[in-house]
C-alpha positions in Angstrom: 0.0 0.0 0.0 2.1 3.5 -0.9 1.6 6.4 0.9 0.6 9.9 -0.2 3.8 12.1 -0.3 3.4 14.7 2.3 2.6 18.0 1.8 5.1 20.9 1.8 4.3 24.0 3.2 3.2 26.8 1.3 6.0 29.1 0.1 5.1 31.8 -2.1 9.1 33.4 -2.3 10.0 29.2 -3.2 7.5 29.5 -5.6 8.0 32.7 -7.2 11.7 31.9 -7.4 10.7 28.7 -9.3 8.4 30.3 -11.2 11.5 33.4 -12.2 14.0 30.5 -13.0 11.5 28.2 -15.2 10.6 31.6 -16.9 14.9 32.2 -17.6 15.5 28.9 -18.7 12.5 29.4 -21.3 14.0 32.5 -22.1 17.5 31.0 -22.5 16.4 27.9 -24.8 14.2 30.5 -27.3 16.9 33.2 -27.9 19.2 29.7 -28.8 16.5 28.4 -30.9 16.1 31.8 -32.8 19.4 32.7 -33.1 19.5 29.0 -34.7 16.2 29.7 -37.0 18.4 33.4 -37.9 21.6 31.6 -39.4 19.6 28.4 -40.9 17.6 31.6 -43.1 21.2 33.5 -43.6 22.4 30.5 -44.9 19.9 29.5 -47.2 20.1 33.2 -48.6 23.8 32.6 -48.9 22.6 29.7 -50.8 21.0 31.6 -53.6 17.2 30.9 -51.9 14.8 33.7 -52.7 13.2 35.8 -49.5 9.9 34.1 -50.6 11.2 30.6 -51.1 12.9 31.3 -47.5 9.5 32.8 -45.9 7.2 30.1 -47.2 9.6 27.6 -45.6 9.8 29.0 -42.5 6.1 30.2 -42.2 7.7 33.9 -41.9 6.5 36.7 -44.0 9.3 37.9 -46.2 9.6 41.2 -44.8 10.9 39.4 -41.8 13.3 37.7 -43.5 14.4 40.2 -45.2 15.6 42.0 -42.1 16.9 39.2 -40.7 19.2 39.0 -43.6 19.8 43.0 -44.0 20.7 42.4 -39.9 23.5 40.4 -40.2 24.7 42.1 -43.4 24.8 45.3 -41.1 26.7 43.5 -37.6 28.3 41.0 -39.7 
C-alpha cells in the first residue's frame, strides 16, 4: 500500500523563485532556438534561396526575413 507524499508548506518566495527560473530557462532555450532559425535563413540566402522561397519555408513573412538578412549584413 504506498503512501501519499506529504505536503510541503506553502511558500510563495519558493514559488516565485521557481516560477523566475522556469521563466529564464524558457527564455535562455528560445533566444538559442532563434538565433538558430536566424543563421539556418542566412544561410539558405547565402545559398541563392529567394526571400519568398525562405519565408514560405519558415512560415515567416518575407519582410521578416528580409531583415533578418539585411541584420546580419549590417553586424556582420
Amino acid at each position: 500500500m504506498s503512501h501519499p507524499a506529504p505536503q510541503r508548506p506553502h511558500d510563495p518566495e519558493g514559488d516565485k523563485r521557481r516560477a523566475l527560473m522556469l521563466a529564464r530557462r524558457a527564455a535562455e532555450r528560445s533566444d538559442t532556438a532563434e538565433e538558430s532559425r536566424n543563421n539556418a535563413i542566412r544561410f539558405a540566402s547565402r545559398e541563392g534561396a529567394s526571400l519568398r522561397e525562405i519565408a514560405d519555408a519558415t512560415g515567416l513573412g518575407h519582410m521578416t526575413v528580409k531583415r533578418i538578412i539585411d541584420r546580419q549584413a549590417v553586424s556582420g
